[in-house]
C-alpha positions as a printed Julia matrix, in Angstrom:
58×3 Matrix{Float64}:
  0.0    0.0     0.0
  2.92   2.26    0.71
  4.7    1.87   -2.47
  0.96   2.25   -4.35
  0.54   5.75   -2.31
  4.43   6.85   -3.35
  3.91   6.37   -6.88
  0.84   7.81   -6.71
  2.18  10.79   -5.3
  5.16  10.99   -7.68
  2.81  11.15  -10.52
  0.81  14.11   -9.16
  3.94  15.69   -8.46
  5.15  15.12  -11.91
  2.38  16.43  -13.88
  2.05  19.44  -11.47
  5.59  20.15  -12.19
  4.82  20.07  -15.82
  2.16  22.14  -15.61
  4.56  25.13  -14.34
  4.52  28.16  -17.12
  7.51  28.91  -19.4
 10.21  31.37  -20.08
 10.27  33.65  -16.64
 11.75  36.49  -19.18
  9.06  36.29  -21.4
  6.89  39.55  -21.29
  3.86  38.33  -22.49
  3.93  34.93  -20.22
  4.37  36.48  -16.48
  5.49  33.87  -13.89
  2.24  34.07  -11.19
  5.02  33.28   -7.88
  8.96  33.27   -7.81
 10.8   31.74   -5.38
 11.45  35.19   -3.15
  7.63  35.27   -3.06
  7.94  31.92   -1.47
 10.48  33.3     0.87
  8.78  35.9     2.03
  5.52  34.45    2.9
  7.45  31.84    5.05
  9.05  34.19    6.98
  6.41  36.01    7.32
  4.42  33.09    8.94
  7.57  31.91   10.96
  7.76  35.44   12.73
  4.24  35.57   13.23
  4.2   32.18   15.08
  6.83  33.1    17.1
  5.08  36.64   17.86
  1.94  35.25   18.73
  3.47  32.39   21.0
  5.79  34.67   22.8
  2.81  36.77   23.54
  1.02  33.29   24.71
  3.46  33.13   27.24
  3.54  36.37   29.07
């Protein structure tokens, strides 16, 4: 069952990864996130976690 669920997986990942849109330096084809997008948001969340639980503690 494991090995059904990993290959299972591996396909979605696949075809999501395919589904990804071209060229970045293409004008007329804008790239939706980047990577420092992606960045951002995480450490956004991370210092907002730690905000909220050091306020939890006090």
């Amino acid at each position: 069952m494991l090995r059904v669920t990993i290959v299972v997986c591996l396909i979605f990942v696949s075809f999501a990864l395919l589904a990804q849109p071209g060229d970045p330096g293409d004008p007329t084809n804008p790239v939706p996130i980047t990577g420092i997008e992606v960045l951002i948001g995480i450490g956004a969340s991370l210092g907002l976690g730690k905000f909220l639980k050091s306020k939890k503690d006090k």
